[in-house]
ZADO-1210 file (C-alpha; in nm, 4 decimals, padded with zeros to 6 digits):
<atoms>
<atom x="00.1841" y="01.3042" z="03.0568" code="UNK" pos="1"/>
<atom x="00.0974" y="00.9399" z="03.1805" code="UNK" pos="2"/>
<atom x="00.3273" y="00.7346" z="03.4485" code="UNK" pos="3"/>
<atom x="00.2464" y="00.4007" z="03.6094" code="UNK" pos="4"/>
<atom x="00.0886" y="00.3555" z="03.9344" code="UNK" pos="5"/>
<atom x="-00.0011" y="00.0468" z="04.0707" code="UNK" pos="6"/>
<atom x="00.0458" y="-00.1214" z="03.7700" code="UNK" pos="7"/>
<atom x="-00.1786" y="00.1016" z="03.5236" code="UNK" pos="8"/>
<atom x="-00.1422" y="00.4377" z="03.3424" code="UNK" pos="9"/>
<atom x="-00.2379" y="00.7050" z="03.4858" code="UNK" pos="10"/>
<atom x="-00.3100" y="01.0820" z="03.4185" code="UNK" pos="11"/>
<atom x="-00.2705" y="01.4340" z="03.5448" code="UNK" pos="12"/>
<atom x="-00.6031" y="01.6060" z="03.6789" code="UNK" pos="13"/>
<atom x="-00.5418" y="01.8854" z="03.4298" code="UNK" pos="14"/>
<atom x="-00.5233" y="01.6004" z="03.1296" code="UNK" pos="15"/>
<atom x="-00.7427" y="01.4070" z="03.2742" code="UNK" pos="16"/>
<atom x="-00.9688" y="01.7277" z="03.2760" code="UNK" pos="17"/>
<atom x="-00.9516" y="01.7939" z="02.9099" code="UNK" pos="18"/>
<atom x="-00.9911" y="01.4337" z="02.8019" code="UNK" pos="19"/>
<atom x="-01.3585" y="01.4176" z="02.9889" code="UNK" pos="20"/>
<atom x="-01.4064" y="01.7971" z="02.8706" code="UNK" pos="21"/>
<atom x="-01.4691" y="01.9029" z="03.2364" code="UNK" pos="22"/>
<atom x="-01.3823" y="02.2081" z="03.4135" code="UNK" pos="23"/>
<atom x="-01.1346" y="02.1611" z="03.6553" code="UNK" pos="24"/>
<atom x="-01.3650" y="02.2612" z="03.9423" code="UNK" pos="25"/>
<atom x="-01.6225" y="02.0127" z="03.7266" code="UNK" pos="26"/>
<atom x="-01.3582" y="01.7149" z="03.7975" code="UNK" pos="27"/>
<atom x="-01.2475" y="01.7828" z="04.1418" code="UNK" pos="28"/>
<atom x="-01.6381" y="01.7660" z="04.2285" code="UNK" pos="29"/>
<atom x="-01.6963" y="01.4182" z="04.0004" code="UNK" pos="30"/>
<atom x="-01.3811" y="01.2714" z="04.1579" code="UNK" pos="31"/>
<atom x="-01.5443" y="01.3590" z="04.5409" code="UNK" pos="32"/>
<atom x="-01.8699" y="01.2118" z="04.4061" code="UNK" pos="33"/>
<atom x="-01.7106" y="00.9233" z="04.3088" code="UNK" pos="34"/>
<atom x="-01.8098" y="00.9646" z="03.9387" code="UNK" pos="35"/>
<atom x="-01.4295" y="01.0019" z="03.8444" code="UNK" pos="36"/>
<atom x="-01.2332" y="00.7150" z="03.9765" code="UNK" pos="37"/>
<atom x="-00.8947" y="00.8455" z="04.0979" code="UNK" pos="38"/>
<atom x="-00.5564" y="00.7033" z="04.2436" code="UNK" pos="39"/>
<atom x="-00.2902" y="00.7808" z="04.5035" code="UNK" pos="40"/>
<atom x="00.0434" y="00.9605" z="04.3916" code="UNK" pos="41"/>
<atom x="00.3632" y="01.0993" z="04.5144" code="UNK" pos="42"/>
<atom x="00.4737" y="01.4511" z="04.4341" code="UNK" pos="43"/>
<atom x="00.6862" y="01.2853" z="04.1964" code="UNK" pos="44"/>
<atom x="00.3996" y="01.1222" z="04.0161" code="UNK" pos="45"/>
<atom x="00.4560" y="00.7755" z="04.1247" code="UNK" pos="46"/>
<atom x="00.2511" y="00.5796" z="04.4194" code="UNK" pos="47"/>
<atom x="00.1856" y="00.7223" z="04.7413" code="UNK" pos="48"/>
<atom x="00.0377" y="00.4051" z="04.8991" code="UNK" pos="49"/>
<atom x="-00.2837" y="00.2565" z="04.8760" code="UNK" pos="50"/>
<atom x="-00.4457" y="00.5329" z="05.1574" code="UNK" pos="51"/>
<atom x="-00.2227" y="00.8478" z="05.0438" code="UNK" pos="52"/>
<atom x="-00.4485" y="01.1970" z="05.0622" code="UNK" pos="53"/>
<atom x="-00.1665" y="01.3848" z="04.8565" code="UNK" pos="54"/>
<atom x="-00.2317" y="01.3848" z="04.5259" code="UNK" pos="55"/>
<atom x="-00.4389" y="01.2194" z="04.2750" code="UNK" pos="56"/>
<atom x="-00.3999" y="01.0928" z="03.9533" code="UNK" pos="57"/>
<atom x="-00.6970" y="00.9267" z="03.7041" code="UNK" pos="58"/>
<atom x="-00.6241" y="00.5604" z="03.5482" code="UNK" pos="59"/>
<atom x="-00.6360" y="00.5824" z="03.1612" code="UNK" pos="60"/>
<atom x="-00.8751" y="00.2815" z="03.1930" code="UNK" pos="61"/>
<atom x="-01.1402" y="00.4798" z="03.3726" code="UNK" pos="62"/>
<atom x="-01.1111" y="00.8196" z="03.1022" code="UNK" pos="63"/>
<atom x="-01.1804" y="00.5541" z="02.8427" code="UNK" pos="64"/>
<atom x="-01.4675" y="00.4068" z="03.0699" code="UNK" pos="65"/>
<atom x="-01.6371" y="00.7356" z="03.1083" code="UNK" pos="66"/>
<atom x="-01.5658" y="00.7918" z="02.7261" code="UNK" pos="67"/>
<atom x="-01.7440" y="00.5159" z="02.6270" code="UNK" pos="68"/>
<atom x="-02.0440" y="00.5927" z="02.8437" code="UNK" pos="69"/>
<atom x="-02.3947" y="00.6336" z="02.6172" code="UNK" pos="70"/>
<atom x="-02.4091" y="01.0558" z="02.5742" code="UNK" pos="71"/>
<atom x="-02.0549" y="01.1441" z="02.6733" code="UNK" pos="72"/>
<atom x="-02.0080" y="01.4089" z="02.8030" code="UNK" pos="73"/>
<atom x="-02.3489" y="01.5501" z="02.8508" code="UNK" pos="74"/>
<atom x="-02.4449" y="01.2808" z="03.0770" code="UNK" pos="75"/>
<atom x="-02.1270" y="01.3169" z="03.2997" code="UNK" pos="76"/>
<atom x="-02.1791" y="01.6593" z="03.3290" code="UNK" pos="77"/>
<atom x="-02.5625" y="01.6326" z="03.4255" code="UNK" pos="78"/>
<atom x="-02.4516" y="01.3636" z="03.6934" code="UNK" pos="79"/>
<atom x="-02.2255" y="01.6705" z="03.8554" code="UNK" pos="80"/>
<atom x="-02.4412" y="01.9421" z="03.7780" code="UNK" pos="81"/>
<atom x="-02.4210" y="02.1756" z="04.0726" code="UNK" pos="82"/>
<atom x="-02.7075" y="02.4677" z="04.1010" code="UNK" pos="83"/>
<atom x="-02.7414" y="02.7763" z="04.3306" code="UNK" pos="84"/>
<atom x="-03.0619" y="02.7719" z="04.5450" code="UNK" pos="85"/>
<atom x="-03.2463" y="02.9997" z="04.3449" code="UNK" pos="86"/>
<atom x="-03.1813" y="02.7502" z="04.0343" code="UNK" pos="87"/>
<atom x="-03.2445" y="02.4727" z="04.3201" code="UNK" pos="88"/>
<atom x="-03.6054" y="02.6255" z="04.3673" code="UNK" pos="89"/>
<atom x="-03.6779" y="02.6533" z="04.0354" code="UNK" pos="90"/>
<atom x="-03.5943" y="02.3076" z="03.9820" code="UNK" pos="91"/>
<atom x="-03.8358" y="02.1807" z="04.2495" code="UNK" pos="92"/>
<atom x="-04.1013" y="02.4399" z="04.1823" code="UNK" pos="93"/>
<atom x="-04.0793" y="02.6651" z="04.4866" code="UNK" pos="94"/>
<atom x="-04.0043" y="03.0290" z="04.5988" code="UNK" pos="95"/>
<atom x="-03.6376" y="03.0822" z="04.6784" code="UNK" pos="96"/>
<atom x="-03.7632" y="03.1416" z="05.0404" code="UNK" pos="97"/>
<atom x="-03.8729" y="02.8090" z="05.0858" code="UNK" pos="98"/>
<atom x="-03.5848" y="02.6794" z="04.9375" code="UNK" pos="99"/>
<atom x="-03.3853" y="02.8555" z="05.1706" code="UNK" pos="100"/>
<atom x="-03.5361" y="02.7437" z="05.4369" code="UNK" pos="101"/>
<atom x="-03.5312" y="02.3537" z="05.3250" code="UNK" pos="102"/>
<atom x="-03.1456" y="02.4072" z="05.2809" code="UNK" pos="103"/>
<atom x="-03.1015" y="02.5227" z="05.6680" code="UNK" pos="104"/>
<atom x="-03.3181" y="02.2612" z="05.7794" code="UNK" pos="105"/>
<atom x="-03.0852" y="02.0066" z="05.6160" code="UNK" pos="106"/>
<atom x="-03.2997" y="01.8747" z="05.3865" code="UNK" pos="107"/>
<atom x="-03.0269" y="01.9270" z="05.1132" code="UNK" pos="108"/>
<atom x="-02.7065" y="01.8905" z="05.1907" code="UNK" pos="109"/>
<atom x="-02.4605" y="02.1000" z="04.9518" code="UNK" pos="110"/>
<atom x="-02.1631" y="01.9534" z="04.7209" code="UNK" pos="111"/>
<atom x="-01.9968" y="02.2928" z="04.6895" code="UNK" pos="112"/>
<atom x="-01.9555" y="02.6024" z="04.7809" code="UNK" pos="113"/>
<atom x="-01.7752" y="02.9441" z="04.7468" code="UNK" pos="114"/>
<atom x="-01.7417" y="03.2961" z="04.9198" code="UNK" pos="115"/>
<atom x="-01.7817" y="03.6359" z="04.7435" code="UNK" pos="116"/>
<atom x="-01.6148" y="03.8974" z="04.8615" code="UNK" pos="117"/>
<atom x="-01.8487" y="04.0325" z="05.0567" code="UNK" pos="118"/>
<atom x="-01.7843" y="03.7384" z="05.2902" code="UNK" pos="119"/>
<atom x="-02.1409" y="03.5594" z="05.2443" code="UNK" pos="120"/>
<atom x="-02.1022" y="03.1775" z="05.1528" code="UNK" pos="121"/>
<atom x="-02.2768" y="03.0581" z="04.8419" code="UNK" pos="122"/>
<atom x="-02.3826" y="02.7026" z="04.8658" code="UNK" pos="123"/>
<atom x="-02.4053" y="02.4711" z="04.5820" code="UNK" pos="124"/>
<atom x="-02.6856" y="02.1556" z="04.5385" code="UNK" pos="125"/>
<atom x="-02.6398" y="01.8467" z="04.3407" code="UNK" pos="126"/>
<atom x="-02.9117" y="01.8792" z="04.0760" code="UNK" pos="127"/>
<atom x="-02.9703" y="01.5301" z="04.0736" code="UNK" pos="128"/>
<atom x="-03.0478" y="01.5106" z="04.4488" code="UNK" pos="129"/>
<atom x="-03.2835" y="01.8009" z="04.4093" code="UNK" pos="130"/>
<atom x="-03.4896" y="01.6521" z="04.1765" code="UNK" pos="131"/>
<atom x="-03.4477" y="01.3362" z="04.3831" code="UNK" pos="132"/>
<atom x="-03.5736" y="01.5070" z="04.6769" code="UNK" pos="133"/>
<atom x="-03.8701" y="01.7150" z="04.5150" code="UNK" pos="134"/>
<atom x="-04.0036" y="01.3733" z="04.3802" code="UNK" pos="135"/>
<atom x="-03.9687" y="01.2288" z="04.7693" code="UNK" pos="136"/>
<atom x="-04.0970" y="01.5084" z="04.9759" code="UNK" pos="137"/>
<atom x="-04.3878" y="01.6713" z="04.7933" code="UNK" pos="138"/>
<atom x="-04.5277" y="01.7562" z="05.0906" code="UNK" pos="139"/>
<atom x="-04.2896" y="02.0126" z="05.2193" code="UNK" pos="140"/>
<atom x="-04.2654" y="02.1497" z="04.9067" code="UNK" pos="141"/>
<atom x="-04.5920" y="02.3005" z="04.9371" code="UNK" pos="142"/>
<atom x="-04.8455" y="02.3971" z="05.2340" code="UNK" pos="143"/>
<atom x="-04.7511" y="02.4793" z="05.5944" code="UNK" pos="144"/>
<atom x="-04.3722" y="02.3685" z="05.7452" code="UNK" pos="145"/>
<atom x="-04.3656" y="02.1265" z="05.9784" code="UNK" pos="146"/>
<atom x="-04.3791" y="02.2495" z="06.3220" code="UNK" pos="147"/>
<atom x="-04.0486" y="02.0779" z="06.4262" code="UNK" pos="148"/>
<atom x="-03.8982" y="02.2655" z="06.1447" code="UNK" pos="149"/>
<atom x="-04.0419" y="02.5465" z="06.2076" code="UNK" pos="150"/>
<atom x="-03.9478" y="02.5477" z="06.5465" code="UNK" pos="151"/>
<atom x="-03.5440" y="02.4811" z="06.4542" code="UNK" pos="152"/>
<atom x="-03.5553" y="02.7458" z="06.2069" code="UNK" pos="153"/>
<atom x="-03.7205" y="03.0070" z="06.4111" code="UNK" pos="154"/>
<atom x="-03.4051" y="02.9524" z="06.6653" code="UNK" pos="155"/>
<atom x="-03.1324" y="03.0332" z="06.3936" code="UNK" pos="156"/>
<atom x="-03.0307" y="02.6565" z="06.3790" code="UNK" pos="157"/>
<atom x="-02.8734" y="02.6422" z="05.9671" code="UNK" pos="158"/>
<atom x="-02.7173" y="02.2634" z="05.9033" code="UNK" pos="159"/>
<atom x="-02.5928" y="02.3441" z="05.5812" code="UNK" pos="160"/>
<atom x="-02.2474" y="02.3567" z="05.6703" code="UNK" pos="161"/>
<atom x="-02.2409" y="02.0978" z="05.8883" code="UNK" pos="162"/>
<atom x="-02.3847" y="01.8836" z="05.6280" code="UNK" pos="163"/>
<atom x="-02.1599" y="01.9954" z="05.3768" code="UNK" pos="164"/>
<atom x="-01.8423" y="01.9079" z="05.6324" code="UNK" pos="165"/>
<atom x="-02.0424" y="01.5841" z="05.7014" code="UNK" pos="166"/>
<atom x="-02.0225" y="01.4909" z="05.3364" code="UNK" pos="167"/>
<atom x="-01.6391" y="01.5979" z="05.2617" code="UNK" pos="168"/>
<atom x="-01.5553" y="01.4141" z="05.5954" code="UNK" pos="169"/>
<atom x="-01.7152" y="01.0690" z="05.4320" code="UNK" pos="170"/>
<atom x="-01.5169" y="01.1526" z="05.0793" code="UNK" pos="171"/>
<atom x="-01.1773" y="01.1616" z="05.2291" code="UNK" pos="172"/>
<atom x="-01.2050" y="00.9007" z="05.4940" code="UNK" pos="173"/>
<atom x="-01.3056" y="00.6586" z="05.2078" code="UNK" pos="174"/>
<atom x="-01.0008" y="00.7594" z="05.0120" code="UNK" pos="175"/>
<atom x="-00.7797" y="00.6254" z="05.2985" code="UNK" pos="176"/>
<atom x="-00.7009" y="00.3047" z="05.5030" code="UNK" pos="177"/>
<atom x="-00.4185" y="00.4826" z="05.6536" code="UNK" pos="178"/>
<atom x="-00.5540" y="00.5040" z="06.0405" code="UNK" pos="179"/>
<atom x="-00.3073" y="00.8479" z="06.1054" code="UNK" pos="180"/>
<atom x="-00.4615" y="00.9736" z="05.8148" code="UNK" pos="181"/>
<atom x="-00.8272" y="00.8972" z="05.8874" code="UNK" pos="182"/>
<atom x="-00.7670" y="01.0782" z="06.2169" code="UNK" pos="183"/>
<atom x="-00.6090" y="01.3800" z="06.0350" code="UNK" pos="184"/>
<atom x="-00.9564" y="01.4252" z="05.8329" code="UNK" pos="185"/>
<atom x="-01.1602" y="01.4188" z="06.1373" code="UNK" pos="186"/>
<atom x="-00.8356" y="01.6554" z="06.3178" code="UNK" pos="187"/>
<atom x="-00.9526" y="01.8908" z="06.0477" code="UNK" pos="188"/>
<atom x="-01.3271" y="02.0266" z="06.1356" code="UNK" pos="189"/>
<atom x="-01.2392" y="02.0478" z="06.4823" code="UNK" pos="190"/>
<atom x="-01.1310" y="02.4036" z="06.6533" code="UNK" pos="191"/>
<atom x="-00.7529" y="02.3834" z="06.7663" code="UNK" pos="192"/>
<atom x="-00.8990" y="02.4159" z="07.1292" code="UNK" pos="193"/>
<atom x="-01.1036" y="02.0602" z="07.1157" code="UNK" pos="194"/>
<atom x="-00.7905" y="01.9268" z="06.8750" code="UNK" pos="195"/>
<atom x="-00.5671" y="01.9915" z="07.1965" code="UNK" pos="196"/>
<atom x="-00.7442" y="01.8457" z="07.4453" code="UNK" pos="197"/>
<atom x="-00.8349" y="01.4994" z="07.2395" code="UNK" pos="198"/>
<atom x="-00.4847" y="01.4721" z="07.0998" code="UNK" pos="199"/>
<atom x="-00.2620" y="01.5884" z="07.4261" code="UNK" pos="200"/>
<atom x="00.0967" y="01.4525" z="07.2800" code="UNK" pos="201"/>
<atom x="00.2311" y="01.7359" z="07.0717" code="UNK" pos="202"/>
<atom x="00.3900" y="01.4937" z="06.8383" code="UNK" pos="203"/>
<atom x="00.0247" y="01.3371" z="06.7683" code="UNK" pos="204"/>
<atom x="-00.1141" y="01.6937" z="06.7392" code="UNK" pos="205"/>
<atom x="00.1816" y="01.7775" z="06.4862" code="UNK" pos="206"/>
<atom x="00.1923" y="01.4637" z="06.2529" code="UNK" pos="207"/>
<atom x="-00.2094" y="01.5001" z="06.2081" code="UNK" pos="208"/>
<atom x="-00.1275" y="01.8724" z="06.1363" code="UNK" pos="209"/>
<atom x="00.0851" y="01.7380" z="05.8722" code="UNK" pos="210"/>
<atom x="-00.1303" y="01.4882" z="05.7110" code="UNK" pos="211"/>
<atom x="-00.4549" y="01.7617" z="05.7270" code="UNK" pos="212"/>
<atom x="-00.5561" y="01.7156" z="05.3669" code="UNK" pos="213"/>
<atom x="-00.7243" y="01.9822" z="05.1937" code="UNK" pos="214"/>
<atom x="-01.0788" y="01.9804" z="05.2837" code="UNK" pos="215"/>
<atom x="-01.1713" y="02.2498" z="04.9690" code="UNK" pos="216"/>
<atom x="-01.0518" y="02.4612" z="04.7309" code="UNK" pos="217"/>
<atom x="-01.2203" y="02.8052" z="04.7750" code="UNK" pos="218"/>
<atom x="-01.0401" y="03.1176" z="04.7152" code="UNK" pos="219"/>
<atom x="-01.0802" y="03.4096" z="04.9789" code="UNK" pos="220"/>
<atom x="-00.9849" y="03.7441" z="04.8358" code="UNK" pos="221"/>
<atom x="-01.1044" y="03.9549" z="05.1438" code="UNK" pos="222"/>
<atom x="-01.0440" y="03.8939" z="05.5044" code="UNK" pos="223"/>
<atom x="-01.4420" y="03.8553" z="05.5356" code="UNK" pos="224"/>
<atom x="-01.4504" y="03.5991" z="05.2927" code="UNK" pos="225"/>
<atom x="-01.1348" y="03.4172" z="05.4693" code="UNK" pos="226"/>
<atom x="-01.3034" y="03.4541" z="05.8030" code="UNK" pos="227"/>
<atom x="-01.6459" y="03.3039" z="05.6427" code="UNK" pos="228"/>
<atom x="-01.4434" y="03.0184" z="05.4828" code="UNK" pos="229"/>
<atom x="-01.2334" y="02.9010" z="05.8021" code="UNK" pos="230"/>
<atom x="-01.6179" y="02.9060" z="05.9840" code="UNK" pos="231"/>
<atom x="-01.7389" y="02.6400" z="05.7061" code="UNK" pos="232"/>
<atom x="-01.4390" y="02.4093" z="05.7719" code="UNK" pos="233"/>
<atom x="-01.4648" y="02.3861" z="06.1707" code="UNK" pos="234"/>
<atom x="-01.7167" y="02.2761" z="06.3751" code="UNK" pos="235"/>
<atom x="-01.8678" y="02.4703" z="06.6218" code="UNK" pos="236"/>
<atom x="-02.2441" y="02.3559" z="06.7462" code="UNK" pos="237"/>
<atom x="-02.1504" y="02.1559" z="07.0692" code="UNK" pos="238"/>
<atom x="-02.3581" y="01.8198" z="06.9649" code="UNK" pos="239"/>
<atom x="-02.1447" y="01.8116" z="06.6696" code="UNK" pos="240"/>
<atom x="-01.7750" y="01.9187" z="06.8203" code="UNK" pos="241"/>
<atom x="-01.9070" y="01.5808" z="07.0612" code="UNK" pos="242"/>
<atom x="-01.9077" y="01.3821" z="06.7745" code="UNK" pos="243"/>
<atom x="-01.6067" y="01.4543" z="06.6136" code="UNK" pos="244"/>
<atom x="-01.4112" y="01.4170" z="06.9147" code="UNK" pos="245"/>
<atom x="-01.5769" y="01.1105" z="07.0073" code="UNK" pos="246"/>
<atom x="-01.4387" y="00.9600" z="06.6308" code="UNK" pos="247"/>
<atom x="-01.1204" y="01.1428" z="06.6583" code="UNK" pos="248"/>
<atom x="-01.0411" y="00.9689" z="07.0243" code="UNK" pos="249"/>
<atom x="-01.1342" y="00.6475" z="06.8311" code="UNK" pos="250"/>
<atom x="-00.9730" y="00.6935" z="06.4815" code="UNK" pos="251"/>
<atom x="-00.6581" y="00.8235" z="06.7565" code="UNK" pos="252"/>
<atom x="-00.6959" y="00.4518" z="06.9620" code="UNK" pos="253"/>
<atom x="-00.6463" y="00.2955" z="06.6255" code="UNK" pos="254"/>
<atom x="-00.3501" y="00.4467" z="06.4656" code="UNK" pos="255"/>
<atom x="-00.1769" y="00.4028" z="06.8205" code="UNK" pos="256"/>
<atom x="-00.2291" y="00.0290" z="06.8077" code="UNK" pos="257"/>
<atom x="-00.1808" y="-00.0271" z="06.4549" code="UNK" pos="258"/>
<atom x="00.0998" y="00.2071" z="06.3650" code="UNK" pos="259"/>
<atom x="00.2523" y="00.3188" z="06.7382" code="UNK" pos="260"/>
<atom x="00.5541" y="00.3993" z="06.5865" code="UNK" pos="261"/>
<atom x="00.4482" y="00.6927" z="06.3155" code="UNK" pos="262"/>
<atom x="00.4252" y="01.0181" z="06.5441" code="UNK" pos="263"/>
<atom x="00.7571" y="01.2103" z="06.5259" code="UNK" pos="264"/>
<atom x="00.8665" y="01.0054" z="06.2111" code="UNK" pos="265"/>
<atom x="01.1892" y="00.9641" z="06.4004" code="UNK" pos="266"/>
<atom x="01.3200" y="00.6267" z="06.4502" code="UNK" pos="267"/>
<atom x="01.4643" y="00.5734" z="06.8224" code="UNK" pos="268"/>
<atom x="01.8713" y="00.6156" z="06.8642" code="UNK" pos="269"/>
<atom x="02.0209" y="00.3024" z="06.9672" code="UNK" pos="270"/>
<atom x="02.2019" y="00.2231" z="07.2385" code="UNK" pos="271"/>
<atom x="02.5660" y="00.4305" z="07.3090" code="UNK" pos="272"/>
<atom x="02.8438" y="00.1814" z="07.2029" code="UNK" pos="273"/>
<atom x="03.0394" y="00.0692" z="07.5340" code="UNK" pos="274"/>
<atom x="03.3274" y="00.2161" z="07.5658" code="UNK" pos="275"/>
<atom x="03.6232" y="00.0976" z="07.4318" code="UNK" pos="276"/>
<atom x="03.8843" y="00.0113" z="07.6879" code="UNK" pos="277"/>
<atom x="04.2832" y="00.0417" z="07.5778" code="UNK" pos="278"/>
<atom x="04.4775" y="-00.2133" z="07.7176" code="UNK" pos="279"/>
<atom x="04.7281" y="-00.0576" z="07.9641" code="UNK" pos="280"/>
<atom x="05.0824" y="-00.2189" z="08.0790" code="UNK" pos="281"/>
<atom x="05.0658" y="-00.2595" z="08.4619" code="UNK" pos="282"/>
</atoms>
């Protein structure tokens, strides 16, 4: 099914899916790369403004941009390729080990990731920027790790989760000019504790509760893996919980002055008539 938004056709994620002959989890990845071009919409399939979160549809024009492309579909799909780490190392030449230990020192930053059941998060790497990387830094690839890196990975420091909410943070932010919005994304990654004491009025705290878009699509089937997943979303090193409230108090600053109006969605009750006076025969 197509409808009209903005002014130009646009499709479901699901057709849109099968017209690039992607996966779904294969779209919802090209669309945060950018790669897939997308557009605001309602729940009814029309426009949701220019910064909505909600849902996304893909212009016609852009399936028949990417169909055109030279080596459709192959080459879309190698632009999205996500690999494991042990494909990762094998891909820049090196011992999963290694790999590893590039991954926690941030010199990767995943695209995806998943939980088993077991609990244990399974990161996923870009191909492209793996290659891009192993033809950059040939030097850490091989030889003795730098002692700086050495010394943050012999205290248990592991950034790939904060670069992966670094990442998703930049993808949804740039899908918005809404400023309650922008401060929902950033409301997201922070613990409810921090939320509270950056966002004090409850009516902020519960319109960016509202507006919290979904930061990924992961399913937990154990209450390990659930527990796992809620510790990739939020934020908990103290450098970066200061950041993120830092932005939030800003992103907050803005959508008071631009939009003071929006918490509570309630519009104020006016004024009590005056009372109507019956004349009365003296």
């Amino acid at each position: 099914m197509t409808v009209m938004c903005d002014g130009q056709q646009t499709l479901t994620t699901g057709r849109a899916a099968r017209e690039l002959e992607l996966r779904t989890g294969e779209l919802e990845l090209a669309t945060q790369l950018g790669e897939v071009r997308t557009a605001a919409a309602g729940a009814d399939g029309r426009p949701a403004g220019a910064g909505s979160l909600g849902r996304r549809r893909v212009p016609a024009e852009e399936i028949a941009r990417l169909q055109a492309e030279p080596g459709f579909p192959d080459a879309l799909r190698e632009r999205i390729r996500a690999v494991s780490t042990t494909e990762a190392a094998a891909l820049m030449g090196i011992g999963p080990g290694r790999a590893v230990r590039l991954t926690r020192a941030g010199c990767l930053g995943p695209v995806r990731f998943y939980v088993n059941r077991f609990g244990a998060v399974v990161w996923l790497y870009l191909a492209a920027e793996v290659a891009d990387f192993a033809d950059r830094e040939p030097d850490l690839l091989r030889g003795n790790t730098p002692a700086a890196m050495r010394v943050m990975l012999d205290s248990g420091q592991d950034w790939r989760a904060r670069q992966w909410r670094s990442r998703r943070i930049a993808q949804l932010t740039g899908q918005t000019d809404d400023p309650w919005e922008a401060a929902a994304v950033i409301a997201a990654v922070l613990p409810p504790e921090e939320l509270a004491s950056v966002a004090e009025n409850p009516l902020e705290r519960s319109l960016l509760r509202r507006l919290r878009p979904t930061l990924a699509s992961v399913i937990t089937v154990t209450p390990a893996a659930r527990e796992s997943f809620d510790r990739v979303l939020t934020a908990d090193e103290f450098d970066e919980v200061l950041w993120y409230r830092v932005h939030l108090s800003r992103c907050l600053e803005r959508a008071r002055r631009e939009d003071p109006g929006r918490p509570g969605h309630r519009p104020p009750c006016p004024p009590p008539s005056p009372a109507r006076v019956s004349p009365r025969a003296f």
